[in-house]
C-alpha positions as CSV (number, residue, x, y, z in Angstrom):
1,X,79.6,153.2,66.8
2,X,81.8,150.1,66.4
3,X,83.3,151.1,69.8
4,X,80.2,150.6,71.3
5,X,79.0,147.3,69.5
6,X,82.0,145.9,71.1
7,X,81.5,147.2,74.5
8,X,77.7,145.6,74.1
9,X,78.8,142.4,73.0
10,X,81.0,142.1,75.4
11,X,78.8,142.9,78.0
12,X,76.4,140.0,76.8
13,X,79.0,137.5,76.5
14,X,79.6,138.1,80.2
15,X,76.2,138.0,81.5
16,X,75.9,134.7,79.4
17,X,78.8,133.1,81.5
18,X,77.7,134.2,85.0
19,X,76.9,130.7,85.8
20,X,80.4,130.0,85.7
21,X,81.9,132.5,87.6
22,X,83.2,130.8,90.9
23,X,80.6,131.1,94.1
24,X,82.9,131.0,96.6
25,X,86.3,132.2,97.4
26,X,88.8,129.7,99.3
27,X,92.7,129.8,100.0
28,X,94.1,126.6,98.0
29,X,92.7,123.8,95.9
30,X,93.9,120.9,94.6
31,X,92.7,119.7,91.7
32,X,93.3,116.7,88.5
33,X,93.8,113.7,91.9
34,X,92.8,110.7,92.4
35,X,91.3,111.6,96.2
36,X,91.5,108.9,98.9
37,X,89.1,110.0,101.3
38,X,89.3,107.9,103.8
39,X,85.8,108.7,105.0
40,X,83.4,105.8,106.5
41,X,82.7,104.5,102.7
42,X,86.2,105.0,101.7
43,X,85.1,107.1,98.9
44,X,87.4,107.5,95.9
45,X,87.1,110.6,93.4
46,X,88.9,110.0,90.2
47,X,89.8,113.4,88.8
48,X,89.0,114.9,91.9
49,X,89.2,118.4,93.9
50,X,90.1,119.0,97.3
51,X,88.8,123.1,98.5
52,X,90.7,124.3,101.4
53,X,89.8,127.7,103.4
54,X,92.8,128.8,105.8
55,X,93.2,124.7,107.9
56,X,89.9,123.5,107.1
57,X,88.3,121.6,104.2
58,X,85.0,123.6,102.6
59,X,84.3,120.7,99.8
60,X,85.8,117.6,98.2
61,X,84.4,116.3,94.9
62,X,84.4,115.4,90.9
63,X,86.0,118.7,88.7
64,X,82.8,120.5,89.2
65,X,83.3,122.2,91.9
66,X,86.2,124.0,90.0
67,X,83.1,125.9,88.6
68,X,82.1,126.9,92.4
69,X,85.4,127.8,93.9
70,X,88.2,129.6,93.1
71,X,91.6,130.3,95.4
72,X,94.8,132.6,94.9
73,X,97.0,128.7,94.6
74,X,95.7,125.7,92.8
75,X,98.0,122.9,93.0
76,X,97.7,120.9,89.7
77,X,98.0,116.8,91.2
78,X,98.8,115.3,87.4
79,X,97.0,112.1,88.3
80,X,98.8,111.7,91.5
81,X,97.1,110.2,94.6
82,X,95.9,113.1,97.0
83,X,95.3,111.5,100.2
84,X,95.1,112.8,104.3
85,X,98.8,113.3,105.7
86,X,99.8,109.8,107.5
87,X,99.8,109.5,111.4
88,X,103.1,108.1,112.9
89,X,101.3,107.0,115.9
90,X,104.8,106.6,118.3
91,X,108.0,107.8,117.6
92,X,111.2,108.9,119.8
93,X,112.5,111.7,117.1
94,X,115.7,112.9,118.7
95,X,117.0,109.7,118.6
96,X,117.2,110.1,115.1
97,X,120.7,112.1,116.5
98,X,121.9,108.1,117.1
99,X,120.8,106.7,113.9
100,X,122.6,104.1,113.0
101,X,124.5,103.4,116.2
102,X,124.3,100.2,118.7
103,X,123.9,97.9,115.7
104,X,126.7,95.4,116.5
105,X,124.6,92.7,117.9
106,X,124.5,94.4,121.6
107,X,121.7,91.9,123.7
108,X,121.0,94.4,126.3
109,X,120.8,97.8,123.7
110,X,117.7,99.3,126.2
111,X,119.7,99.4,129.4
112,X,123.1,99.2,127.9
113,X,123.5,101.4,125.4
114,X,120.4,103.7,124.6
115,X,120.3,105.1,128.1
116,X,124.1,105.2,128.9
117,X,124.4,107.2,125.4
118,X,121.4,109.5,126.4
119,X,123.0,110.6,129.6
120,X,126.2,111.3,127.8
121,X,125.0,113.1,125.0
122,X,121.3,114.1,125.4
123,X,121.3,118.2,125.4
124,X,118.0,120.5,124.5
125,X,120.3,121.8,121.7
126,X,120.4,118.2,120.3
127,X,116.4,117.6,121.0
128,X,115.9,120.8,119.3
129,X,118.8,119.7,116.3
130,X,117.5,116.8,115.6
131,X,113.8,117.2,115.8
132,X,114.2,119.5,113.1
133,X,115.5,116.7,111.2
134,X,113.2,114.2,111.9
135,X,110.2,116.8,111.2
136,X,111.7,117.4,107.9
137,X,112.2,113.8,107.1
138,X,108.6,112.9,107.9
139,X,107.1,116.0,105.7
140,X,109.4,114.8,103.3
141,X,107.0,111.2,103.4
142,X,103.8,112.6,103.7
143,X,103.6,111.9,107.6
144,X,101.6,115.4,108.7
145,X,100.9,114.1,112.4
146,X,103.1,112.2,114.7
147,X,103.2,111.3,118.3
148,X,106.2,111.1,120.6
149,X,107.4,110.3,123.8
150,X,110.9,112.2,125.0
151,X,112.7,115.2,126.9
152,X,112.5,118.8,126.6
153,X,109.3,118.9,124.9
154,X,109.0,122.4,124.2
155,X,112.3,122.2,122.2
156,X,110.5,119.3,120.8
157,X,107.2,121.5,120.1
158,X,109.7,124.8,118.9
159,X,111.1,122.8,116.1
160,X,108.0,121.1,115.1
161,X,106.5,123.8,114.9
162,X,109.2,125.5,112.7
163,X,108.9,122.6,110.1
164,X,105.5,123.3,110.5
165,X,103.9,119.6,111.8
166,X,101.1,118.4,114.1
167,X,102.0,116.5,116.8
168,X,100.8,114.8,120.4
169,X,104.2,115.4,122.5
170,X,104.2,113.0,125.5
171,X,107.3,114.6,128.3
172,X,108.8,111.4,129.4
173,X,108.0,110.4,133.3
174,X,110.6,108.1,134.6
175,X,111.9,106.8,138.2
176,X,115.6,107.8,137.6
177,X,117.3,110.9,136.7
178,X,117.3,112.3,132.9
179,X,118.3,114.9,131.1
180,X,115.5,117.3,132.0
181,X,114.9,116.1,135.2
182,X,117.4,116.1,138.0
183,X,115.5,114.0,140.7
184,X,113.6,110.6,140.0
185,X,110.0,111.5,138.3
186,X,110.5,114.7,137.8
187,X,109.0,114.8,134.3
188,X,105.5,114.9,135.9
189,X,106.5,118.8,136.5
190,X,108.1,119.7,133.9
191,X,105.3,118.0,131.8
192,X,102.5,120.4,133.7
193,X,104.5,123.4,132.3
194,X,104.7,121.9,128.9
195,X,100.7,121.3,129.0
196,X,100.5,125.0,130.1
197,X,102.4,126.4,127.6
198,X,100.6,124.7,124.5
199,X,97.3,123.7,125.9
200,X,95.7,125.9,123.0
201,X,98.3,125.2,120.1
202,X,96.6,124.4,116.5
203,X,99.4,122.2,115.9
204,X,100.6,120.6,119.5
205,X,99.1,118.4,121.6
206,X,100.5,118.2,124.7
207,X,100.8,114.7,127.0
208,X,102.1,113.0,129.5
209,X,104.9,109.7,128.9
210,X,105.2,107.2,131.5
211,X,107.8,105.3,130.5
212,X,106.4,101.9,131.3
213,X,104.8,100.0,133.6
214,X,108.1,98.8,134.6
215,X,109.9,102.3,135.1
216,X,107.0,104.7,136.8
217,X,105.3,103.0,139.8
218,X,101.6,102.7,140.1
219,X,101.5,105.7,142.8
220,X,102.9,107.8,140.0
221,X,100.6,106.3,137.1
222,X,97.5,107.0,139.5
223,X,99.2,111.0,139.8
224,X,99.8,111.3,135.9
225,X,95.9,109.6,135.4
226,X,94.3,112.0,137.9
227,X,96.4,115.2,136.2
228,X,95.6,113.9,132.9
229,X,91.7,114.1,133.3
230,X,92.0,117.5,135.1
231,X,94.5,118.8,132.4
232,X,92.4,116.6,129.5
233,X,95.2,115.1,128.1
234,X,96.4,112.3,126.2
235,X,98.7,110.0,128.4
236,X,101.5,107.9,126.0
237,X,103.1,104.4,127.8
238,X,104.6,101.7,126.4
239,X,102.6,98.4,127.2
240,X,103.8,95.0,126.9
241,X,106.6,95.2,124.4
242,X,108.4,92.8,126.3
243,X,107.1,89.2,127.1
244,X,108.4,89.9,130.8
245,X,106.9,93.0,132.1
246,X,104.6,91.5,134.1
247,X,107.0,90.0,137.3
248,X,109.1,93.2,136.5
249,X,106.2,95.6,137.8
250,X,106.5,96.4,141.3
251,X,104.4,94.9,143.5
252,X,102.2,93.2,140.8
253,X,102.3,89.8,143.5
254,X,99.3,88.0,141.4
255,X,101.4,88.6,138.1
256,X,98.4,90.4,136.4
257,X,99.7,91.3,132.6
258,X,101.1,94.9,132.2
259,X,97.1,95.5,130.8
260,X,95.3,94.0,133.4
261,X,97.6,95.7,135.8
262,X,96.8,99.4,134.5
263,X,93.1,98.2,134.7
264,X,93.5,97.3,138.2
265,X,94.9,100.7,139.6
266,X,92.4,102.5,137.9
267,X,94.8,104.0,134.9
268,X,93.5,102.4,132.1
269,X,90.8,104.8,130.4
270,X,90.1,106.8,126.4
271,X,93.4,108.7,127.0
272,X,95.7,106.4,127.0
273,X,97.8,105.4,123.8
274,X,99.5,101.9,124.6
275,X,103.0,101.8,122.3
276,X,103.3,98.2,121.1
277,X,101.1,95.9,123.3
278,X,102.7,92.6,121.7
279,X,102.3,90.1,124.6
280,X,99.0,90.2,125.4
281,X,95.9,88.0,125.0
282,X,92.2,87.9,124.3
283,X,91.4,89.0,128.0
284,X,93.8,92.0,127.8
285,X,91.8,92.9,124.1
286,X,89.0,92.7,125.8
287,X,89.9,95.3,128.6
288,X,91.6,97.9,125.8
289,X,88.4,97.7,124.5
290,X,86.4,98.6,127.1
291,X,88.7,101.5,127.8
292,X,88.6,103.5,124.8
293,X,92.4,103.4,124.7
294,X,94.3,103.2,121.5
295,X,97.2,101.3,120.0
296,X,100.3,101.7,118.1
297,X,101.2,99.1,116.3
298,X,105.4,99.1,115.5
299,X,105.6,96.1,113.1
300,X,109.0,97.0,111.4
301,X,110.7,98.1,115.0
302,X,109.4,95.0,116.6
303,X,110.5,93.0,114.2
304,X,114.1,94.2,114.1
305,X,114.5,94.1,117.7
306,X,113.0,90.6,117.7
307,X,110.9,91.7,120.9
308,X,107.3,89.6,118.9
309,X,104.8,90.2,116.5
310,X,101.5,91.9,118.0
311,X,98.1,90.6,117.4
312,X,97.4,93.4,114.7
313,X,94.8,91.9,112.9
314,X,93.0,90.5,116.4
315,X,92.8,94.2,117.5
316,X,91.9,95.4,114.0
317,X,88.9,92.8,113.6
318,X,87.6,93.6,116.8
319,X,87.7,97.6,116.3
320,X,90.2,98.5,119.1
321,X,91.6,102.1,117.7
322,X,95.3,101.7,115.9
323,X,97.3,103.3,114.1
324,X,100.9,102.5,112.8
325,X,104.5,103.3,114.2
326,X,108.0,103.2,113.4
327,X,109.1,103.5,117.3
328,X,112.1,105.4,117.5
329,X,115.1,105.7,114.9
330,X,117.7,103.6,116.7
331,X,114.6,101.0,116.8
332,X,113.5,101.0,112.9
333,X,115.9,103.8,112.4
334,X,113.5,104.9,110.2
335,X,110.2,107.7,111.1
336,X,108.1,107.6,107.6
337,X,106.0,104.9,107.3
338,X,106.5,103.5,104.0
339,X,108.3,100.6,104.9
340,X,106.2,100.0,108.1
341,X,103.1,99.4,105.8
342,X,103.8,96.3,104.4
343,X,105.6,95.1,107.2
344,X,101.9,95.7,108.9
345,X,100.0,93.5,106.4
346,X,102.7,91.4,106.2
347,X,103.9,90.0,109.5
348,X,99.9,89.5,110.2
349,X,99.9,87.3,107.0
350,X,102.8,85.2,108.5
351,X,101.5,85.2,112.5
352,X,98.1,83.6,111.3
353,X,99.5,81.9,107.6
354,X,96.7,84.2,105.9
355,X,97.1,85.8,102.5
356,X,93.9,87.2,102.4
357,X,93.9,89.5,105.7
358,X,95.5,92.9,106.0
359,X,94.7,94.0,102.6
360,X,96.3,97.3,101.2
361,X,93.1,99.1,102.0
362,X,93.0,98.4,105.6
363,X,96.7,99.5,105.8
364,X,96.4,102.6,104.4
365,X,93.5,102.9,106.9
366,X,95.6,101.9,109.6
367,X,98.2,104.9,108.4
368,X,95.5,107.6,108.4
369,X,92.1,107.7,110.2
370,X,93.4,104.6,112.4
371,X,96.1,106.6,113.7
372,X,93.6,109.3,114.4
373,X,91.7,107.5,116.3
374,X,94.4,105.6,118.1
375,X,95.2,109.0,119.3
376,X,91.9,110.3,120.4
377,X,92.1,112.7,117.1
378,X,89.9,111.6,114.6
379,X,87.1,114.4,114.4
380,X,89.8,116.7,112.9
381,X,91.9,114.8,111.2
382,X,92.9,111.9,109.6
383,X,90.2,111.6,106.4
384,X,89.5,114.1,103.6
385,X,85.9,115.2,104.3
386,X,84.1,118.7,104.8
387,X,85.3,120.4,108.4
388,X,88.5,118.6,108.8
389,X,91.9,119.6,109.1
390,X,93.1,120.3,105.8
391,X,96.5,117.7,106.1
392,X,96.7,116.4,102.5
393,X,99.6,114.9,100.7
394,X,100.0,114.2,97.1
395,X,101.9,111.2,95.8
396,X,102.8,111.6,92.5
397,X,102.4,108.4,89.9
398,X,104.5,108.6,87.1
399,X,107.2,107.4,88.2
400,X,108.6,103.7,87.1
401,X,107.8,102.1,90.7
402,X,104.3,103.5,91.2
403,X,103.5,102.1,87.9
404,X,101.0,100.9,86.7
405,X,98.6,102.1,89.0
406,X,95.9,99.6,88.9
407,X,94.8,100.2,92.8
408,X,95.9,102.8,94.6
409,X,96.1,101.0,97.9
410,X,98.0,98.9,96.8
411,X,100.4,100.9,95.2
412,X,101.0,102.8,97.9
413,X,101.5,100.1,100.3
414,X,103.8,97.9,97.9
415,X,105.5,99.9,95.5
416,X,105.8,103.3,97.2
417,X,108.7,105.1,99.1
418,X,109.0,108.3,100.5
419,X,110.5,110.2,97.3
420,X,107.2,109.6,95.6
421,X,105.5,112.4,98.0
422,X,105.6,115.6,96.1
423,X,103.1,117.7,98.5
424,X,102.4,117.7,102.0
425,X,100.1,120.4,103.6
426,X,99.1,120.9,106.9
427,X,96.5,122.8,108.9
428,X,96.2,124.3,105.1
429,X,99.6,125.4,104.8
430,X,101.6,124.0,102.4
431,X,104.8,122.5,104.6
432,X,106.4,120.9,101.4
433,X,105.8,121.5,97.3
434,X,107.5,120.0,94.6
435,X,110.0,118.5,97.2
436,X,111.1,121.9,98.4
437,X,110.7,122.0,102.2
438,X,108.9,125.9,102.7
439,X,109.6,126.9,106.1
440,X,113.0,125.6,106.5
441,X,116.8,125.7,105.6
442,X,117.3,121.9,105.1
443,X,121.5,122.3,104.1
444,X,121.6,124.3,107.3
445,X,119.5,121.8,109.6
446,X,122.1,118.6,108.2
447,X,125.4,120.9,108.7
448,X,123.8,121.4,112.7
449,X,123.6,117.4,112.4
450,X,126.7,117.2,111.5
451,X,128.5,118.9,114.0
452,X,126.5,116.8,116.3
453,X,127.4,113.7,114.7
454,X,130.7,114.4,115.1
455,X,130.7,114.8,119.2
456,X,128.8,111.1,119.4
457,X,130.8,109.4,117.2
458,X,133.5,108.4,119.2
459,X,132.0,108.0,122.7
460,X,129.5,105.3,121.0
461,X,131.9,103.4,119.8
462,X,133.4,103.2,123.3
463,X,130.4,102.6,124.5
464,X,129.2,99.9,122.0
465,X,132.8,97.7,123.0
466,X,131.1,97.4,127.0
467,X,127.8,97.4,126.2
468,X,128.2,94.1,123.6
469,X,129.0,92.4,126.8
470,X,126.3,93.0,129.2
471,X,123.4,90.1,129.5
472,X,119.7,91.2,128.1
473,X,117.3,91.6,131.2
474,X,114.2,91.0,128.6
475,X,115.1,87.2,129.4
């Protein structure tokens, strides 16, 4: 009789909580954040939940939607920020194999030094090597998307795909012989196999990467724009880093700037992603803005190669799609973005002697859904919000720097560093937890590195002697 007392008691107390039972079944929440959405309102939940199903978000929200959901892993946030993964919006990641190299004061590094030491030393092995490298160090900083301009793109695409990234991979198109193309341009072919292979990928993008207005001639910009709209792909170029590219384009006789000059022969449209655009004016703002294309904006590399301070904020007012980028590693020799954030609010400040502009917020907006958009991505990623991508990182707070934690932004964009990322998930699998890298051997990635690092060293010092000598043709 007891026996079944208990049973019916039991029973009741069951039926009495049904209302709490979880509705819906999903593969991983987070909960206990404080969300950064990034949406159009830039809504904030304090004590939030983010609900992901396989690489999509189903719901974000207060704690009650623990009561709706439920999921085989729940990542506990302990008051850290959760916030979308960051967008490094241009980046040359196998050069992170050069780190540190060709810092002795050389005038002409470009001409005289990068590309001498990429024809010696460039190898798919080392693209593959180091890309590895670079892909961990940016899931390591909460970057989740990043976009790139180099050779061998599929070793590019194998290893960031092994890490397990997103990323728009531009194959590099240049008039002179490179390491995956024998004959002058032929990155335009090897580029249309690349598209081929990962037209369909969830986590590659492929593109095409003129150099420059200065190194691919305007018959071959008009061949990579017509391919780009058949293939519909993103084309990456770098615009106007230099305040002489303009008499060094090829038949440009009325010395149109590099922007107006893309206009002209009918390149200049929504697919293009212009790296740097420092030297232009309100006319060239105008025309990026009637072409849809985006920006990224390399404070921290243009300011250590002392190649100008682009008009950021000009852009930004005036809605022109940007996003932030560290440029290559032998440029900022660094590929999170920590350290790029305040040098975005902060060289602004000191081009127009403003305090007030470039607030935190609109950095951290610049990081996220500004790099999606600057990449033609932002209807799948780049915010928190229902239908996304599910790229979140969590930044913990209890640390000494990140507090106190009086406003997020601006903890993030001042007091931040790469270390403080504890969680980085993308297309809703968890890439890094707790600092562990998941898909990868990292001791095994650096003692690949290392062997690598031990063929360069020598020849770069060589070559650093000669190239210290040569005359900068930026003048």
């Amino acid at each position: 009789m007891k026996a079944k007392l208990a049973l019916l008691s039991t029973a009741i107390l069951l039926s009495g909580c049904s209302s709490l039972t979880p509705n819906y079944n999903a593969s991983l929440i987070i909960k206990n954040g404080q969300i950064l959405t990034m949406n159009g309102d830039k809504t904030i939940f304090n004590d939030g939940v983010v609900v992901m199903n396989d690489d999509v978000i189903v719901a974000i929200g207060d704690k009650q939607l623990l009561t709706r959901y439920s999921a085989p892993k729940v990542i506990d946030a302990v008051d850290g920020i959760v916030m979308p993964g960051m967008i490094n919006t241009h980046n040359h990641l196998p050069m992170i194999a050069f780190r540190g190299l060709g810092e002795e004061g050389i005038e002409n590094r470009l001409f005289a030094y990068f590309f001498p030491l990429e024809g010696e030393k460039l190898s798919r092995e080392l693209i593959y090597q180091a890309t590895r490298l670079g892909t961990i160090d940016m899931a390591q900083s909460g970057v989740t998307t990043y976009a790139d301009m180099y050779y061998h793109m599929d070793d590019m695409a194998r290893a960031t795909k092994e890490v397990g990234l997103r990323a728009v991979l531009g194959e590099t198109v240049i008039k002179f012989p490179v390491v995956d193309a024998k004959t002058p341009y032929g990155g335009i072919d090897y580029a249309k196999q690349f598209i081929e292979e990962y037209k369909n990928d969830p986590l590659i993008t492929p593109a095409f990467g003129p150099h420059a207005v200065y190194t691919v001639s305007e018959e071959k910009l008009q061949e990579i724009h017509q391919l780009s709209k058949q293939l519909d792909v993103p084309v990456l170029i770098h615009v106007s880093e230099f305040g002489n590219e303009a008499e060094r384009i090829a038949d440009n006789d009325e010395q149109l700037s590099p922007v107006a000059w893309l206009k002209k022969i009918g390149v200049l449209d929504e697919r293009m992603v212009l790296a740097h655009a420092i030297h232009i004016d309100q006319n060239d703002i105008d025309t990026i803005k009637q072409s849809g294309a985006g920006i990224a904006y390399n404070p921290m590399a243009n300011a250590k190669g002392a190649t100008g301070i682009a008009p950021a904020w000009d852009m930004y007012r005036q809605d022109i799609p940007m996003g932030l980028g560290t440029d290559g590693p032998m440029s900022s020799n660094q590929v999170d973005l920590w350290r790029t954030l305040s040098y975005a609010a902060n060289m602004q400040r000191l081009k127009h002697n403003d305090r007030t502009i470039m607030i935190p917020e609109q950095v951290i907006e610049l990081a996220t859904i500004g790099g999606a958009r600057a990449l033609h991505m932002d209807n799948t990623v780049g915010s928190l919000e229902i239908g996304k991508k599910a790229d979140v990182i969590i930044i913990e707070t209890q640390s000494p720097n990140m507090t106190p934690n009086y406003n997020p932004y601006a903890t993030l964009v001042y007091q931040a560093n790469p270390s403080n990322v504890v969680t980085t998930i993308v297309n809703g699998n968890i890439v890094m937890e707790n600092r562990q890298m998941k898909n990868v051997d990292v001791k095994q990635v650096k003692e690949a590195m290392s062997v690598i690092e031990d063929d360069i060293a020598e020849f770069a010092k060589e070559l650093a002697k000669k190239a210290i000598t040569s005359p900068s043709l930026m003048k």
